[in-house]
Each structure stands twice: as structure tokens, then as C-alpha cells.
PDB file with one MODEL, atoms N, CA, C and O in Angstrom:
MODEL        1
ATOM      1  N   UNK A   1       4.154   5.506   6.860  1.00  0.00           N
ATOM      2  CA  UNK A   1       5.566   5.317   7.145  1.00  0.00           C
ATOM      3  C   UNK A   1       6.207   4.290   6.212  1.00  0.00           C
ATOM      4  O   UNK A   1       7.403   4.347   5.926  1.00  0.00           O
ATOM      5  N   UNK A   2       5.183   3.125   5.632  1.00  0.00           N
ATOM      6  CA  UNK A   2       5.720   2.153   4.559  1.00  0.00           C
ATOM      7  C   UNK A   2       6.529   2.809   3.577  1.00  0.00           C
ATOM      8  O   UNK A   2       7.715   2.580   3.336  1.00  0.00           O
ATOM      9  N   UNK A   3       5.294   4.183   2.685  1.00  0.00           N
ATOM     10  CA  UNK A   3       5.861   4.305   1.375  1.00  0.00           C
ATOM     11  C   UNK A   3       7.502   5.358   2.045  1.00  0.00           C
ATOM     12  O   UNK A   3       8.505   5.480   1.342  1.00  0.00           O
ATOM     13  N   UNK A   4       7.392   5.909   3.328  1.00  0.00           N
ATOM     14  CA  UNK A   4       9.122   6.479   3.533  1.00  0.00           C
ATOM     15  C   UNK A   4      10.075   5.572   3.161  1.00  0.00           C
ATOM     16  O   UNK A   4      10.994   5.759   2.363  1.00  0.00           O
ATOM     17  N   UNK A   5       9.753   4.352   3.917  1.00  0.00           N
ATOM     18  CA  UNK A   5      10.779   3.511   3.845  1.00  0.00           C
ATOM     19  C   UNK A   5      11.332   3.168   2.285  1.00  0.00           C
ATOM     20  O   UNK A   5      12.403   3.275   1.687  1.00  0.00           O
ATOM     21  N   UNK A   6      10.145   2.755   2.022  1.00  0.00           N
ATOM     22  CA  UNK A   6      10.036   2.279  -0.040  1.00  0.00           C
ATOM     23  C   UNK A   6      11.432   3.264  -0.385  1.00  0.00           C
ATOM     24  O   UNK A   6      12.570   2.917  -0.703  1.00  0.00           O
ATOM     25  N   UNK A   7      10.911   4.463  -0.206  1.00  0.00           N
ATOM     26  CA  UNK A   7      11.645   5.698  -0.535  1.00  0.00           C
ATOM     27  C   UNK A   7      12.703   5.790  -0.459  1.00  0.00           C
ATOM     28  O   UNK A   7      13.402   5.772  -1.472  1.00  0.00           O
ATOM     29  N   UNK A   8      13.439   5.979   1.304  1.00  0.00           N
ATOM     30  CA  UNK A   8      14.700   5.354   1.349  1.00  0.00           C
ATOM     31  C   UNK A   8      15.504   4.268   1.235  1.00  0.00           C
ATOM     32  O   UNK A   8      16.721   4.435   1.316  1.00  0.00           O
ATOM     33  N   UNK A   9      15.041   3.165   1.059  1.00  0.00           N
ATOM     34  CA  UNK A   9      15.713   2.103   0.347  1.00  0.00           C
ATOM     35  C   UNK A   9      15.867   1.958  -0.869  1.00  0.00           C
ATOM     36  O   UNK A   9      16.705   1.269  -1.452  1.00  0.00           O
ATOM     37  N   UNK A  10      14.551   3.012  -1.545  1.00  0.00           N
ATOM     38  CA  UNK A  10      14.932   2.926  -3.284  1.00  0.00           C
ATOM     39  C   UNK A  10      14.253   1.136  -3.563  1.00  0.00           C
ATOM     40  O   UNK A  10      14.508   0.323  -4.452  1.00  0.00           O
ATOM     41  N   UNK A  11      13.719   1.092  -2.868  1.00  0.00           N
ATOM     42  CA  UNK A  11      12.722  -0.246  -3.522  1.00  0.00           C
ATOM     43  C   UNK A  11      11.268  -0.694  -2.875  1.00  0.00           C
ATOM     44  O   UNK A  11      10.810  -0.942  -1.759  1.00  0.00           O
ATOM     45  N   UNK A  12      10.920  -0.657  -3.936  1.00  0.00           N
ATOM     46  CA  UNK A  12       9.231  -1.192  -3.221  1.00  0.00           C
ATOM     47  C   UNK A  12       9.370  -3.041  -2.577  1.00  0.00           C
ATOM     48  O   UNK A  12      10.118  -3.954  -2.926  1.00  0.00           O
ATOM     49  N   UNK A  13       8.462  -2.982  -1.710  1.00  0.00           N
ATOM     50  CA  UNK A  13       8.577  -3.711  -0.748  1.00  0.00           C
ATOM     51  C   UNK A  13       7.516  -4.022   0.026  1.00  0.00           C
ATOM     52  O   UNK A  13       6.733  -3.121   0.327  1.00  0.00           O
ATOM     53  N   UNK A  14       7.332  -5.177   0.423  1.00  0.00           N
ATOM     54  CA  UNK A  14       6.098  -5.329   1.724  1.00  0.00           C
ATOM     55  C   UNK A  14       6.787  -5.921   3.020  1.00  0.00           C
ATOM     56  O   UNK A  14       6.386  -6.752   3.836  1.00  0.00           O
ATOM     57  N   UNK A  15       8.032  -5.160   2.917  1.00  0.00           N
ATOM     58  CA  UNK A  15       8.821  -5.403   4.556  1.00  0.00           C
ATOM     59  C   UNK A  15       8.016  -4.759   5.334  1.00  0.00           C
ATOM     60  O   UNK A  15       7.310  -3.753   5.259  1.00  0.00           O
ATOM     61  N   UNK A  16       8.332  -5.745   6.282  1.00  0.00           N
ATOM     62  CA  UNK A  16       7.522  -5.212   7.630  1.00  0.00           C
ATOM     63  C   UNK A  16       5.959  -5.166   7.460  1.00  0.00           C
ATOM     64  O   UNK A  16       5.297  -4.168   7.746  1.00  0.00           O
ATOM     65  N   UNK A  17       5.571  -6.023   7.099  1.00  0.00           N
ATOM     66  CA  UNK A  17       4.165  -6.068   6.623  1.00  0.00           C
ATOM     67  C   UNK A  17       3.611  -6.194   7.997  1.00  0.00           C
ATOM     68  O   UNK A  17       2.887  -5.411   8.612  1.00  0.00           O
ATOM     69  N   UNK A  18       4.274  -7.749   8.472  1.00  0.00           N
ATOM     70  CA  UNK A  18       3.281  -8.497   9.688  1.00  0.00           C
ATOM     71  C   UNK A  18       3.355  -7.203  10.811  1.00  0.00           C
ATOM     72  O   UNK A  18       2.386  -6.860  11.488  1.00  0.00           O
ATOM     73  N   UNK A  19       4.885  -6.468  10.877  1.00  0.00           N
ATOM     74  CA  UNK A  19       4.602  -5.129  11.495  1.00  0.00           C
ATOM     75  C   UNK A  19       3.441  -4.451  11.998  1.00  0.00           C
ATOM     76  O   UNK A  19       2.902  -4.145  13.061  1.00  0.00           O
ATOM     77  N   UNK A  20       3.285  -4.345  10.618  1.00  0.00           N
ATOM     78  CA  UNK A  20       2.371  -2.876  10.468  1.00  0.00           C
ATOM     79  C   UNK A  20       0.664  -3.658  10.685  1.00  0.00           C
ATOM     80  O   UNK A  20      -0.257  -3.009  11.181  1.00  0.00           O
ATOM     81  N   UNK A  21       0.516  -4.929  10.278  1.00  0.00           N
ATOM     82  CA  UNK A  21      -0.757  -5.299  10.352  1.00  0.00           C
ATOM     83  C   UNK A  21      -1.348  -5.540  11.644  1.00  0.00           C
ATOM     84  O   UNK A  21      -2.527  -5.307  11.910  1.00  0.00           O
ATOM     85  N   UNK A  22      -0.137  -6.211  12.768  1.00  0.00           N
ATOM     86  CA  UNK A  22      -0.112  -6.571  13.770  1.00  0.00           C
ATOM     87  C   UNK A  22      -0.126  -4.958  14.673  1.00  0.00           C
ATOM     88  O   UNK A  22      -0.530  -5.018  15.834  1.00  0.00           O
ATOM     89  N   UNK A  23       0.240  -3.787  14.214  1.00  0.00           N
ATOM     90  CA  UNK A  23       0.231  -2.659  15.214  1.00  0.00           C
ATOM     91  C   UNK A  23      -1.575  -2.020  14.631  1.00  0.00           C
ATOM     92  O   UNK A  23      -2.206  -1.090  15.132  1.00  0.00           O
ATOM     93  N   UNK A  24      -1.909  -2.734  13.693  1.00  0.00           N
ATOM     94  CA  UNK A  24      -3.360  -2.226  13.426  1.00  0.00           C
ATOM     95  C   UNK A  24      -4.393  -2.826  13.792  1.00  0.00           C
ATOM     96  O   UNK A  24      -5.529  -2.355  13.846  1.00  0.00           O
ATOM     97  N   UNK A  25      -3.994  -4.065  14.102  1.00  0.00           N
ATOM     98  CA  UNK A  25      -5.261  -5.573  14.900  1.00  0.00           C
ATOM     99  C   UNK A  25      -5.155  -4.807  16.150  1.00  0.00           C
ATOM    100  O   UNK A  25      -6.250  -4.449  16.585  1.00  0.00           O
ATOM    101  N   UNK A  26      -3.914  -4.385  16.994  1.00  0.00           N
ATOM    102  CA  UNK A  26      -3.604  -4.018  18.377  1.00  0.00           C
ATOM    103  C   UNK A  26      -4.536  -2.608  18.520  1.00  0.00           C
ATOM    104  O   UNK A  26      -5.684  -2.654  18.962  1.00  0.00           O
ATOM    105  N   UNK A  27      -3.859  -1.298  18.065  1.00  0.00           N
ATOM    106  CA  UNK A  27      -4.303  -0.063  18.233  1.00  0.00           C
ATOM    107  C   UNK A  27      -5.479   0.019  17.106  1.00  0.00           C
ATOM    108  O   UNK A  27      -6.393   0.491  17.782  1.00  0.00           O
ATOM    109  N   UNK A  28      -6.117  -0.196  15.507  1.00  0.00           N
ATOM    110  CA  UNK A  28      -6.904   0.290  15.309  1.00  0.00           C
ATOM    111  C   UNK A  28      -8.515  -0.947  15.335  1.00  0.00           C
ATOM    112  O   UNK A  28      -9.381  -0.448  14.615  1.00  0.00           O
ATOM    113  N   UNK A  29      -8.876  -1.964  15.809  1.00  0.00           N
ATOM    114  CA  UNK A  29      -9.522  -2.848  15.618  1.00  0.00           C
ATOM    115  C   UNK A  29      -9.313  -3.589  15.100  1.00  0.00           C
ATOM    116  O   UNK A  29      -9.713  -4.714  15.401  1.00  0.00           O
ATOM    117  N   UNK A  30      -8.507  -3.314  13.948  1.00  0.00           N
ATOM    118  CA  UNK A  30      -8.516  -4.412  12.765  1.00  0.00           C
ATOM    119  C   UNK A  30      -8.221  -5.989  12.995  1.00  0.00           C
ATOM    120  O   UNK A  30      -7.414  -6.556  13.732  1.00  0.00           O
ATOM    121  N   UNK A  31      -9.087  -6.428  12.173  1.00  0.00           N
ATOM    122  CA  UNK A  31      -9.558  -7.828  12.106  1.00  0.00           C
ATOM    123  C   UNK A  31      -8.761  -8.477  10.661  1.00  0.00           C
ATOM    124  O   UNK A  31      -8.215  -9.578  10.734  1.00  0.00           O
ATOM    125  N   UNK A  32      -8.758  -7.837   9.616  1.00  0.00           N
ATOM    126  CA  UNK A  32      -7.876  -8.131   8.918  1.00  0.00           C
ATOM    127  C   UNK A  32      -7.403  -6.942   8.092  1.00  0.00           C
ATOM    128  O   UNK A  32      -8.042  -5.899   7.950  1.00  0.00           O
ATOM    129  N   UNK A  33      -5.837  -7.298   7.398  1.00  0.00           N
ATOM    130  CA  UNK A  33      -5.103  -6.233   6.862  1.00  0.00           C
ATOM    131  C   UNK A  33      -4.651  -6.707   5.763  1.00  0.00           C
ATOM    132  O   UNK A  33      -4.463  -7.921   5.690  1.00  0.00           O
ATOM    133  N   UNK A  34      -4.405  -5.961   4.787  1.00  0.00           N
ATOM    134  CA  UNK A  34      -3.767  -6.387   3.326  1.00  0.00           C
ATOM    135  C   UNK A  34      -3.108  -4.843   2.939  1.00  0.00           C
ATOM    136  O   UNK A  34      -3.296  -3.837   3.623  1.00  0.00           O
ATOM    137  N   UNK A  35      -2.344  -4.898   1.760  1.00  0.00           N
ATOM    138  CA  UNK A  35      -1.640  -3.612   1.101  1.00  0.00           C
ATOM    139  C   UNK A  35      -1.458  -3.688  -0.189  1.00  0.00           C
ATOM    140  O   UNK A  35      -1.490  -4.869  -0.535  1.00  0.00           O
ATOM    141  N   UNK A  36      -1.263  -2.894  -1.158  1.00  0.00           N
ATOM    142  CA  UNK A  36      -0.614  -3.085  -2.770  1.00  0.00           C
ATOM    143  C   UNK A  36       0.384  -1.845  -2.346  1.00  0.00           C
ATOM    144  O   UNK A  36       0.165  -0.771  -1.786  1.00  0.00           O
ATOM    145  N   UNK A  37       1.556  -2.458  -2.849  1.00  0.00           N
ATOM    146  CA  UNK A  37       2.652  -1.341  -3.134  1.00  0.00           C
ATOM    147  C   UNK A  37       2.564  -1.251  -4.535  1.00  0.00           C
ATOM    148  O   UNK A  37       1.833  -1.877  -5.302  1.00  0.00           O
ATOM    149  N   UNK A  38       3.586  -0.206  -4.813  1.00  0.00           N
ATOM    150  CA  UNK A  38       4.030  -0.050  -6.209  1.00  0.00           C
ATOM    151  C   UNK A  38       5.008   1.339  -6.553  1.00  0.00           C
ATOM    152  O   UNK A  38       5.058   2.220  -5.695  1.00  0.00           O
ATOM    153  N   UNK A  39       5.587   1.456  -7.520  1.00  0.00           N
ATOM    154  CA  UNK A  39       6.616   2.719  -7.674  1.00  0.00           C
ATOM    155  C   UNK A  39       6.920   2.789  -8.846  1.00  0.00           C
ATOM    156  O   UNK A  39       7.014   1.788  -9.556  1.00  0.00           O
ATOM    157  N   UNK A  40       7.148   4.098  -9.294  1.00  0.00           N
ATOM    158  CA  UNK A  40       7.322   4.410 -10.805  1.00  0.00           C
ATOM    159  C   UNK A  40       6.363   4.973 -11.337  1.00  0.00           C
ATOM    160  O   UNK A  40       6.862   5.989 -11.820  1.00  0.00           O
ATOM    161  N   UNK A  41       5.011   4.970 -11.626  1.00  0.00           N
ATOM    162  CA  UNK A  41       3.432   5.188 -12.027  1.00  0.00           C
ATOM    163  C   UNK A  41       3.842   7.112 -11.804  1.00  0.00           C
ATOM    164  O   UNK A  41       4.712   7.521 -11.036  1.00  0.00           O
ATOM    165  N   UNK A  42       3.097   7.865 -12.550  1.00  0.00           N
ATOM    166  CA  UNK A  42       3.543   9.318 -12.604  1.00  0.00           C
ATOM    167  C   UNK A  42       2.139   9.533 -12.301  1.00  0.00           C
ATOM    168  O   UNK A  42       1.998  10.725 -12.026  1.00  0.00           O
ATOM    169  N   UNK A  43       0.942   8.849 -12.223  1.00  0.00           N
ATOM    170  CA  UNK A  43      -0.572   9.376 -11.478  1.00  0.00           C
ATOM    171  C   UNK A  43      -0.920   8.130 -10.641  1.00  0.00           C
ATOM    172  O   UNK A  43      -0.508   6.980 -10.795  1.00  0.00           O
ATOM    173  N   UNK A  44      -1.544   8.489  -9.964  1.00  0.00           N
ATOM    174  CA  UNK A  44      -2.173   7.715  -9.481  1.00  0.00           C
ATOM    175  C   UNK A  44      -3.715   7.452 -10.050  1.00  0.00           C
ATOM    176  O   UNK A  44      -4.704   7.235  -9.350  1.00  0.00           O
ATOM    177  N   UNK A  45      -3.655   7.540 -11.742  1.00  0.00           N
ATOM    178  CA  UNK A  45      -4.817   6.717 -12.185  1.00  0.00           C
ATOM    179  C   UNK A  45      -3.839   5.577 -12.725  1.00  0.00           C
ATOM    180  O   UNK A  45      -4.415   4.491 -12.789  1.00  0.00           O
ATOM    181  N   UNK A  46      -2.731   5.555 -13.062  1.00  0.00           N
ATOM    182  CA  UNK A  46      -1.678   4.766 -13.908  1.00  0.00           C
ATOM    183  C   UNK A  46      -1.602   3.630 -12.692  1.00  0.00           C
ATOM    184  O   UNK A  46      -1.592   2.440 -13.007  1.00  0.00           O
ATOM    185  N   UNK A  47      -1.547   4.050 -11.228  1.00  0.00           N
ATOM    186  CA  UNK A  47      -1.006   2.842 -10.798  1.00  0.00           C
ATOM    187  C   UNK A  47      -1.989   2.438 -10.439  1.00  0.00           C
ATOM    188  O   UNK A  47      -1.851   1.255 -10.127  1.00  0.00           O
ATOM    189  N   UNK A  48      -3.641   3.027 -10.207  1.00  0.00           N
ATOM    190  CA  UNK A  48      -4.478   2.389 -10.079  1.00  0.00           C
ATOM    191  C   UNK A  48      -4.978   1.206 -10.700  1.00  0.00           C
ATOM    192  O   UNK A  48      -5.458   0.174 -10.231  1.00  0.00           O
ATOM    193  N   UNK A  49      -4.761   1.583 -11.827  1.00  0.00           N
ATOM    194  CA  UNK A  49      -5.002   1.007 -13.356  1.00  0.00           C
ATOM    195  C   UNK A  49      -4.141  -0.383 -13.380  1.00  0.00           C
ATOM    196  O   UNK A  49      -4.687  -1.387 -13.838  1.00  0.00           O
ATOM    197  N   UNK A  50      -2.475  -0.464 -12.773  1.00  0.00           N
ATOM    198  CA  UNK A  50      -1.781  -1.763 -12.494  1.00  0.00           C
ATOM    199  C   UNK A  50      -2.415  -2.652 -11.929  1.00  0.00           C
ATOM    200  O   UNK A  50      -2.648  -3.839 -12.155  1.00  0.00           O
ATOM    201  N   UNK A  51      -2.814  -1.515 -10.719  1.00  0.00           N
ATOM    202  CA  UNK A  51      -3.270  -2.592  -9.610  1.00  0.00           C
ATOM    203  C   UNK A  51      -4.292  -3.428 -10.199  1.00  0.00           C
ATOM    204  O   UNK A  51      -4.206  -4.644 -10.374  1.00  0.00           O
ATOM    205  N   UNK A  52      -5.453  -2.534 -10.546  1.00  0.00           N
ATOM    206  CA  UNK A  52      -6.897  -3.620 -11.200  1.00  0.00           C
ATOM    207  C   UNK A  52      -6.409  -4.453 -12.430  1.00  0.00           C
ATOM    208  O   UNK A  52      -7.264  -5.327 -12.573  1.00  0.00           O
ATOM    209  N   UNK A  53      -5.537  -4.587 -13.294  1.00  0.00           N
ATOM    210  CA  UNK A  53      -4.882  -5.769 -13.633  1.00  0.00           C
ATOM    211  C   UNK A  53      -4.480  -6.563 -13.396  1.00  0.00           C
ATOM    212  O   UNK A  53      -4.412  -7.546 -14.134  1.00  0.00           O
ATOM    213  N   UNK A  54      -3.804  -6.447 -11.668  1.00  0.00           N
ATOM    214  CA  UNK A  54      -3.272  -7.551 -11.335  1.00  0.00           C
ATOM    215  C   UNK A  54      -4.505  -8.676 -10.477  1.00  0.00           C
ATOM    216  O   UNK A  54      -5.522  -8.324  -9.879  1.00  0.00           O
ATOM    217  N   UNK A  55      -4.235  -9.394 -10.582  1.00  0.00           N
ATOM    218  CA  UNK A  55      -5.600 -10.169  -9.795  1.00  0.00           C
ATOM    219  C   UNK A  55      -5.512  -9.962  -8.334  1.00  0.00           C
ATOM    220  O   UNK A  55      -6.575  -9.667  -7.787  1.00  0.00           O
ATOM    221  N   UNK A  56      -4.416 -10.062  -7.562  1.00  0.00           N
ATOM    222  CA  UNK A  56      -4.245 -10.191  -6.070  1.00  0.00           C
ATOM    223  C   UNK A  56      -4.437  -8.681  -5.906  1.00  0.00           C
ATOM    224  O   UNK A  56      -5.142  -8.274  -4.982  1.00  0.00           O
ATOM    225  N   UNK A  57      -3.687  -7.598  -6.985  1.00  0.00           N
ATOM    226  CA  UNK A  57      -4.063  -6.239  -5.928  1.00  0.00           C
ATOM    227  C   UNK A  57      -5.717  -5.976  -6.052  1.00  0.00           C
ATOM    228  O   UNK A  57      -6.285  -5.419  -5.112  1.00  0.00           O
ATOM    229  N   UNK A  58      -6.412  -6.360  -7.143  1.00  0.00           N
ATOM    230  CA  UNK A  58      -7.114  -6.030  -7.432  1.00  0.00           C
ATOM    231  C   UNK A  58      -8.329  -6.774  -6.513  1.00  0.00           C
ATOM    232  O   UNK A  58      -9.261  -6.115  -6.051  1.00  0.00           O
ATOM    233  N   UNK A  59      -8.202  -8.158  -6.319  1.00  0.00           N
ATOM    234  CA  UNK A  59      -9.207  -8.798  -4.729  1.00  0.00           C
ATOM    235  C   UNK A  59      -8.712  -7.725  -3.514  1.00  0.00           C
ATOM    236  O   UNK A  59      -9.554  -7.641  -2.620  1.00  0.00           O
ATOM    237  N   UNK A  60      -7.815  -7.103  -3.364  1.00  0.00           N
ATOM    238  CA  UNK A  60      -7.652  -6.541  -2.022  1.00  0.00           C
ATOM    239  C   UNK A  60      -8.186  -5.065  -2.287  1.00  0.00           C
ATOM    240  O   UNK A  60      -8.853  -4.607  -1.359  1.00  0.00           O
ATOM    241  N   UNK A  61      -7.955  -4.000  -3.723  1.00  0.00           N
ATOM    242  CA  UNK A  61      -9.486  -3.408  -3.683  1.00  0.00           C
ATOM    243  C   UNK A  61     -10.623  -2.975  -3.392  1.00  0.00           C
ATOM    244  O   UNK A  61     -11.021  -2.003  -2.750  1.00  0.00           O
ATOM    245  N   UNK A  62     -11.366  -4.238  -4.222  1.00  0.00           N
ATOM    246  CA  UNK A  62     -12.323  -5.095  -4.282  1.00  0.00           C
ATOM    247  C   UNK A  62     -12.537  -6.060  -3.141  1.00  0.00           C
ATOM    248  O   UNK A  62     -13.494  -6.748  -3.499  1.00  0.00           O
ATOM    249  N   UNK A  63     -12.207  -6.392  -2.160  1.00  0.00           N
ATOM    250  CA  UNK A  63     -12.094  -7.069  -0.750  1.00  0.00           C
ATOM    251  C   UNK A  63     -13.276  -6.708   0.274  1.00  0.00           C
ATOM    252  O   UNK A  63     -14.105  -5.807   0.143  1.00  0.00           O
ATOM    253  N   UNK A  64     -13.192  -7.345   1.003  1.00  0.00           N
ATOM    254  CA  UNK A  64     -14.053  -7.320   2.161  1.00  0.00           C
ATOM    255  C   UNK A  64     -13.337  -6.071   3.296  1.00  0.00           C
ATOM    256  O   UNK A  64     -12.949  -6.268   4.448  1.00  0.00           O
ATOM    257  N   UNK A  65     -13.334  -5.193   2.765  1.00  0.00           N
ATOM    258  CA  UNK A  65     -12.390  -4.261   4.101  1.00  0.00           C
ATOM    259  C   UNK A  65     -13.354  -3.051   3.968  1.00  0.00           C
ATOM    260  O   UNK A  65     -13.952  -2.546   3.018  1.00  0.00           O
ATOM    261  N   UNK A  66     -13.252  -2.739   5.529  1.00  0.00           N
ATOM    262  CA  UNK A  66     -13.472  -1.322   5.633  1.00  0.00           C
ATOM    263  C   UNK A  66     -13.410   0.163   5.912  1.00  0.00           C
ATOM    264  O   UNK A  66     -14.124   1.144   6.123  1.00  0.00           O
ATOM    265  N   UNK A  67     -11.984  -0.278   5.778  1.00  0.00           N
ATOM    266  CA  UNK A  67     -11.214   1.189   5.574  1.00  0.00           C
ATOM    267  C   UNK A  67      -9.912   0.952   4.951  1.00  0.00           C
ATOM    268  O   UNK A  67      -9.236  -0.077   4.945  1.00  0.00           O
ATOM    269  N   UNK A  68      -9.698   2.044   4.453  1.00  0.00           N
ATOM    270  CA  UNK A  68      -8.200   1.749   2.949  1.00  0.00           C
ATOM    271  C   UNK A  68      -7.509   3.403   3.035  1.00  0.00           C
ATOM    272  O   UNK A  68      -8.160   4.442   2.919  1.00  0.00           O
ATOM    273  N   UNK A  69      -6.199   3.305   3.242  1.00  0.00           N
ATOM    274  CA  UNK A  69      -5.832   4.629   2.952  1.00  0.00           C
ATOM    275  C   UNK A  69      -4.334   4.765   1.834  1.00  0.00           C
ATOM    276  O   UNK A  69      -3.470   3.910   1.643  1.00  0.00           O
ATOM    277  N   UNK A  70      -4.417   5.765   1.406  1.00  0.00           N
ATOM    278  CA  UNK A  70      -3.058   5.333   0.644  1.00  0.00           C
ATOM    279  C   UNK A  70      -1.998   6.621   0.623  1.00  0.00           C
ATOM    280  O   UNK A  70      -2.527   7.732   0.629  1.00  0.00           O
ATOM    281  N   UNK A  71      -1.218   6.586   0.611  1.00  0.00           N
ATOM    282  CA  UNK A  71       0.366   7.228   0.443  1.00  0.00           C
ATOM    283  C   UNK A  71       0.920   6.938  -1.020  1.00  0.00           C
ATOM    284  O   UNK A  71       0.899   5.932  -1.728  1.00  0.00           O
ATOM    285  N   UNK A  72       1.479   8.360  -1.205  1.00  0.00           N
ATOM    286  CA  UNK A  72       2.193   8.853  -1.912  1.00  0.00           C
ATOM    287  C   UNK A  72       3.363   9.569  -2.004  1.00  0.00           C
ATOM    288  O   UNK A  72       3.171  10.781  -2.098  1.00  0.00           O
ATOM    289  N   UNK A  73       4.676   9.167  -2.008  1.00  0.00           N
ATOM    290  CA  UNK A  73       5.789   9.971  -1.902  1.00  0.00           C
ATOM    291  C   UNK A  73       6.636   9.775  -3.222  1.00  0.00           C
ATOM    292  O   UNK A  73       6.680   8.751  -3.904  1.00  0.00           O
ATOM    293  N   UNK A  74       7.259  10.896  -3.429  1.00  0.00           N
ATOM    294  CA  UNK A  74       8.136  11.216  -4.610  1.00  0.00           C
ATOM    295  C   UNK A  74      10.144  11.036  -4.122  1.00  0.00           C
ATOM    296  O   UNK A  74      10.770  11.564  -3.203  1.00  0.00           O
ATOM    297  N   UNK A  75      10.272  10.765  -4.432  1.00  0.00           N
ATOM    298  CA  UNK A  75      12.035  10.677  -4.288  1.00  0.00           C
ATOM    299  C   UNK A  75      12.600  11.966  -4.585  1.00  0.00           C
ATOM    300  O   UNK A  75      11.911  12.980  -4.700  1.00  0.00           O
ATOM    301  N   UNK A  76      13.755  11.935  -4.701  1.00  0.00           N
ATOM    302  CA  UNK A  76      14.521  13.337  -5.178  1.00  0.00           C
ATOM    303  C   UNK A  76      15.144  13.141  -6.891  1.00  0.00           C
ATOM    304  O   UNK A  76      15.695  14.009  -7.568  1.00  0.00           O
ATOM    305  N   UNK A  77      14.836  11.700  -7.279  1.00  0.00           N
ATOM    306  CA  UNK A  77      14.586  11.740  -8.951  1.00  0.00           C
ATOM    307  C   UNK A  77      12.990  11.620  -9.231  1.00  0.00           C
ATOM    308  O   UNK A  77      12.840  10.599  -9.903  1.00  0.00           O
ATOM    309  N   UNK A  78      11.891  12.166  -9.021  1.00  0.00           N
ATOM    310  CA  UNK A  78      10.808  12.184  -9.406  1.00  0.00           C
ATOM    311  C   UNK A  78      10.137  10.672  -9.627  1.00  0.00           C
ATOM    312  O   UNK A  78       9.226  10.523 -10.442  1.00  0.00           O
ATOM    313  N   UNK A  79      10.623   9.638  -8.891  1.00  0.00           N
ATOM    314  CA  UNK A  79      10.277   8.626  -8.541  1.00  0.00           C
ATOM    315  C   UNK A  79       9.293   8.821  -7.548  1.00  0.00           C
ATOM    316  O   UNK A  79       9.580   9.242  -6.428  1.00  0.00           O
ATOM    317  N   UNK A  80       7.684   8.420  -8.047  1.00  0.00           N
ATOM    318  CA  UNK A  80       6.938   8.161  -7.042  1.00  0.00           C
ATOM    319  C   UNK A  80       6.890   6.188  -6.429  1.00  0.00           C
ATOM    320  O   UNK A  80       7.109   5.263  -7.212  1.00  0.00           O
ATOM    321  N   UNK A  81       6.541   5.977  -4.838  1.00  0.00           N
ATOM    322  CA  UNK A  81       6.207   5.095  -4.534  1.00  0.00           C
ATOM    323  C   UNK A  81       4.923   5.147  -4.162  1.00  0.00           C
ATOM    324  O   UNK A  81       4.433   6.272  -4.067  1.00  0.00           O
ATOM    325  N   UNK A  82       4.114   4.027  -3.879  1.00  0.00           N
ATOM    326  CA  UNK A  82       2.978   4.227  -3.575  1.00  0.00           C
ATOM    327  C   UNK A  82       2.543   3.148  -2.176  1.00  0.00           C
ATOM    328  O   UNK A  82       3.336   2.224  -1.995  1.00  0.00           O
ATOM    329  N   UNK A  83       1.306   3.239  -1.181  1.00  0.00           N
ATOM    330  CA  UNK A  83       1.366   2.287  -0.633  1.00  0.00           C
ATOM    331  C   UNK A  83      -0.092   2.388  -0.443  1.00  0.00           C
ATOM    332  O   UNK A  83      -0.611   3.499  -0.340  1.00  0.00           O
ATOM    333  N   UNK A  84      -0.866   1.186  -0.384  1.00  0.00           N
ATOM    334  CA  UNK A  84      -2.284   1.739  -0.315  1.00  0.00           C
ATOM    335  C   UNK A  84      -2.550   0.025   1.112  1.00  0.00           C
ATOM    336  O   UNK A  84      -2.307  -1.169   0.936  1.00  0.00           O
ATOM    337  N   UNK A  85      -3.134   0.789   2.392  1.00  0.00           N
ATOM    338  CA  UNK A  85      -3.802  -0.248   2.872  1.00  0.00           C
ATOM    339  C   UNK A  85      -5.022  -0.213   2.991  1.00  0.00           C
ATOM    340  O   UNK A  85      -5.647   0.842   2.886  1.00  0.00           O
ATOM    341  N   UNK A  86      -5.698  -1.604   3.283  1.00  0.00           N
ATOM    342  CA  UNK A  86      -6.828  -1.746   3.725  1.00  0.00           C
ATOM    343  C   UNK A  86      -7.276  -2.661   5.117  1.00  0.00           C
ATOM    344  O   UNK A  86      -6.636  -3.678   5.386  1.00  0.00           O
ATOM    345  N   UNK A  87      -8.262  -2.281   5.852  1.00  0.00           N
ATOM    346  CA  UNK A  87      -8.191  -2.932   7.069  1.00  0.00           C
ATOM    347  C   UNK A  87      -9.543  -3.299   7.186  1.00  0.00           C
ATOM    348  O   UNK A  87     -10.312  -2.498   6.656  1.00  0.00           O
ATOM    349  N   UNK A  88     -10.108  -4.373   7.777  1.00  0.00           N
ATOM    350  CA  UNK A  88     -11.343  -4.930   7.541  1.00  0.00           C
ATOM    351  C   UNK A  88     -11.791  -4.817   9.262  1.00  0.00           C
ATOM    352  O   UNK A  88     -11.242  -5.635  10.000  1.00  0.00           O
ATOM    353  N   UNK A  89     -12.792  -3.801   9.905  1.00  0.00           N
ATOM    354  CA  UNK A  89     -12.316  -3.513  11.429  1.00  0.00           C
ATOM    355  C   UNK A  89     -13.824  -4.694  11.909  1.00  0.00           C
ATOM    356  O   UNK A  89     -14.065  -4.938  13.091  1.00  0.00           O
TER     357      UNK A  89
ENDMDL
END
């Protein structure tokens, strides 16, 4: 539901983070939560590739978690956003 939002606002974002981390400690176990956004990237080896450059997306990765899922949505100008979490249960 993150990368919708990204989408309709037309900007990447980690609004509503404590949200989404706090409805995953509650309903999925999770013990801890982290995310990398991002938008623009035309594969998802390109934005993979950001992420492991950057140091912070790249510890969350590379992190102590054990489960990660990620989203992909396109805009109606061929703008992709991206949202990838991870949850450490």
C-alpha cells in the first residue's frame, strides 16, 4: 500500500513508516522493521544496484531480518516507484 501512495502523491517517501511498522510488530510478529524506497529506476536490477551503494539501504538488505517483500508500481508516465520491506520476526 506504501509504493500506492508514493504513486499518488508523485513522491517517494517513508510517510507513515511508524504506521506500517507498528501494524507489523501488532498483526505479523515482527520484532523489528526497516524499508528502502526509491522511484525512477526502469529495472529493478538498476534500483537494486542504488540501493547496495547506498550504505543505510544496503545494512537493511544485508540486515538481520527475516522476511523482506517488495512492490512495484508504475504511474501513468512510466514512472516506476519502488518499496521494499524487511521484518526481523
Amino acid at each position: 500500500s506504501h509504493t500506492d501512495y508514493m504513486l499518488d502523491t508523485g513522491e517517494v517517501s517513508h510517510d507513515y513508516f511508524y504506521t506500517r511498522s507498528n501494524y507489523l510488530k501488532e498483526n505479523a510478529g515482527a520484532v523489528k522493521v526497516s524499508e528502502n524506497v526509491a522511484y525512477g529506476y526502469s529495472t529493478a536490477e538498476t534500483v537494486v544496484n542504488a540501493w547496495l551503494k547506498s550504505e543505510g539501504h544496503k545494512a537493511n538488505i544485508e540486515g538481520d531480518f527475516t522476511n523482506c517483500d517488495v512492490a512495484a508500481e508504475m504511474n501513468d508516465k512510466g514512472r516506476w516507484y519502488f518499496t521494499n520491506i524487511f521484518i526481523k520476526k
